[in-house]
N, C-alpha and C positions, 0 to 999 in steps of 0.2 A: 401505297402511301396515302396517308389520308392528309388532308387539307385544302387548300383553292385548287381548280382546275381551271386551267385556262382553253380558252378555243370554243368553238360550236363544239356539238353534241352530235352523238348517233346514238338510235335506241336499237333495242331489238325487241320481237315481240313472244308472248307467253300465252300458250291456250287455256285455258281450265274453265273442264263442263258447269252448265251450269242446271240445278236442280229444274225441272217442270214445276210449275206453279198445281197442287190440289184442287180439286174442282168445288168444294170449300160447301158442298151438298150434306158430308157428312155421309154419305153410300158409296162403296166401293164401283169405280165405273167399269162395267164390262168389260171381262178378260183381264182386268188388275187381281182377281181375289187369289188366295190362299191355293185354291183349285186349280186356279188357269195357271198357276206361277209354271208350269212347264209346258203349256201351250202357247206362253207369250211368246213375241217376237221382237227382238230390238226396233225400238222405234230412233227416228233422229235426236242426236244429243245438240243439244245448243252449246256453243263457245264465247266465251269473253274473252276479249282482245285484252290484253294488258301492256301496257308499253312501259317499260324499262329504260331510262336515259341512263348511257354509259358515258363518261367524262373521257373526253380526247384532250390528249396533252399536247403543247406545243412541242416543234422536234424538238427543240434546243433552247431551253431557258438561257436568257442576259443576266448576266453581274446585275445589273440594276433592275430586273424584273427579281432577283433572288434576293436582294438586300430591301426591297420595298415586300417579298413575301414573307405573310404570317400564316404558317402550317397550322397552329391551333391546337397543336396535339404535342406540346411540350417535350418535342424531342429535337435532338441539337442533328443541324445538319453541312456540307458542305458542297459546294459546285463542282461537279466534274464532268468537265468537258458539256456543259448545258444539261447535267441531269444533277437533280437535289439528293444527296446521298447519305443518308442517316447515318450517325455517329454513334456506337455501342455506348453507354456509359463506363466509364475505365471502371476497375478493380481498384483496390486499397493501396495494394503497393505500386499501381500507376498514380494515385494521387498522391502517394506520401514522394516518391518519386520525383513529380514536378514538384512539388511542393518547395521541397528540399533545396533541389538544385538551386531553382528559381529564387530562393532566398542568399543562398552560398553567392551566385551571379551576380545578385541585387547587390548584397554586401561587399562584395569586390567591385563592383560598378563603382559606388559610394568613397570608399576608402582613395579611389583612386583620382576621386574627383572627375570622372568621366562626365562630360553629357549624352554617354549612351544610356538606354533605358531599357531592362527586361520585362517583356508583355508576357502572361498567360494566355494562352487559347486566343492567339492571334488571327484575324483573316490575311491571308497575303494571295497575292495574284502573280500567278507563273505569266511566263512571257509567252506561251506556248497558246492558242487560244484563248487568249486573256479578254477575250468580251466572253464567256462562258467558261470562267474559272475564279472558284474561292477556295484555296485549301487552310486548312487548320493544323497549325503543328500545336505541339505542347506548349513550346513558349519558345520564342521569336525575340534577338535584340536588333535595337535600331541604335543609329548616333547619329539621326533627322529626328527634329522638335516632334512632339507629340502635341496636337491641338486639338480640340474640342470637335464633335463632329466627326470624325477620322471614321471611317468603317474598316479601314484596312491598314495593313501597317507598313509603315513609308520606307524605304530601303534596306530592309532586312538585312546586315552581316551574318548572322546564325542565327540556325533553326535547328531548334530540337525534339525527337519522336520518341516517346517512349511508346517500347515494343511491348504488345501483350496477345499472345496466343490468338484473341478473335482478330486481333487486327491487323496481322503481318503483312497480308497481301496489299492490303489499303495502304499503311507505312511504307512499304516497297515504294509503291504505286505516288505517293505525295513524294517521296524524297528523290525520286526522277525529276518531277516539274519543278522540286524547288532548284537543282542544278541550271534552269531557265532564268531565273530570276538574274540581270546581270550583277546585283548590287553585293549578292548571296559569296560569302568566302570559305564558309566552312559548315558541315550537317552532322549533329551528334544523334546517334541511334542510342539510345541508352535501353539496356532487357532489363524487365522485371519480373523474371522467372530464374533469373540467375546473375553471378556478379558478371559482366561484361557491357562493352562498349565498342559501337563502330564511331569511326568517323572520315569522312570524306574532306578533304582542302581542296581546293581551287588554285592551282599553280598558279607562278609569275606570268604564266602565258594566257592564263586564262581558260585551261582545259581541267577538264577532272581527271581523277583513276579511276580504273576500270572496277576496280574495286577498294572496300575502303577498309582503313587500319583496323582491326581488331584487338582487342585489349582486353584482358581478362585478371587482369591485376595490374599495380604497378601503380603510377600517375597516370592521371590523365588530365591533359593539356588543351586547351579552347587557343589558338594563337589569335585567332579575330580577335578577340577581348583579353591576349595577358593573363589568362585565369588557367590556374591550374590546381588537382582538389585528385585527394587518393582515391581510388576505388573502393578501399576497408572503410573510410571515413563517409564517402557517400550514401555504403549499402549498409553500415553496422546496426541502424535500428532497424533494419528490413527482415530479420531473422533469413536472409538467405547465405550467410556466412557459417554457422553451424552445419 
């Protein structure tokens, strides 16, 4: 990963010979010519030291050493578990995907006079390690004020992932810690490889399932937010309906 390291340094070192200096005479010095080249005998090679600093990371980056770090190298990343973990750029139909929804969401927000609010590419912090965690869903709603300043987003009801082939493990992987969050009531896995949809609820007890609804047609339903939108209707300019 390229950008700030933190911590001291350790080097390591690198030999490479270095040429003998010509006796600068312009006459070849005895036992160098043409003739002796097979009765020479290795003489001693001289070495240059080179030292090499290698960047030691801290074990574990803080939320606030990751939210004050500028990587430099214009790629998007998230905290887990104290390590900065690059973000693939999504594909087309993951941005048309958020896109889409995000406004459907928006617009039902709206209509209903809600003061919930849907965020893109929100930061939100699991309960789980939460001094060394920022995950990033797709888009994240709140129904806590949005204020200026915010790096993170303030009591998430839903979060939602869309799934794309590089990044199953990573989605798995975020949609565990968001089950942490206490504020969290419900997680939409949306695939953009095919029409289908998970999603996980948060009982009256305050436990999850083991596993979550699957839906591959039909309505699908957000109960956190009231909203509810077909599957034909959300994927039909996606060309994955043909």
């Amino acid at each position: 990963m390229s950008g700030r390291s933190w911590g001291s340094t350790r080097s390591r070192t690198r030999a490479r010979p270095t040429e003998r200096p010509a006796s600068g005479t312009g006459e070849e010095a005895p036992g160098t010519g043409a003739g002796a080249a097979l009765d020479a005998k290795p003489g001693p090679v001289c070495y240059t030291i080179i030292m090499v600093a290698l960047p030691k990371f801290a074990a574990r980056m803080s939320v606030r050493d990751f939210l004050a770090w500028e990587p430099g190298d214009g790629l998007r990343y998230e905290l887990v578990d104290g390590e900065p973990r690059v973000m693939a750029p999504p594909g087309t139909l993951h941005g048309f995907l958020q896109n889409e929804l995000g406004r459907l969401i928006g617009n039902h927000l709206r209509s209903r006079c809600s003061n919930c609010e849907v965020v893109a590419n929100p930061g939100v912090i699991p309960q789980l390690l939460s001094a060394h965690n920022i995950r990033e869903p797709d888009l994240g709603v709140t129904c806590s004020p949005l204020v200026p300043g915010q790096s993170t987003l303030p009591d998430p009801v839903l979060l939602i992932e869309i799934l794309s082939p590089s990044n199953q493990a990573k989605t798995w992987s975020n949609v565990w810690a968001y089950t942490s969050i206490p504020s969290v009531q419900e997680i939409l896995v949306l695939h953009s490889t095919r029409i289908a949809a998970e999603v996980l609820r948060r009982s009256p007890e305050g436990t999850w399932p083991e596993q979550p609804e699957e839906l591959h047609g039909g309505e699908l339903m957000l109960t956190s937010i009231g909203f509810r939108v077909s599957l034909a209707e959300l994927y039909a300019r996606t060309g994955l309906a043909g």
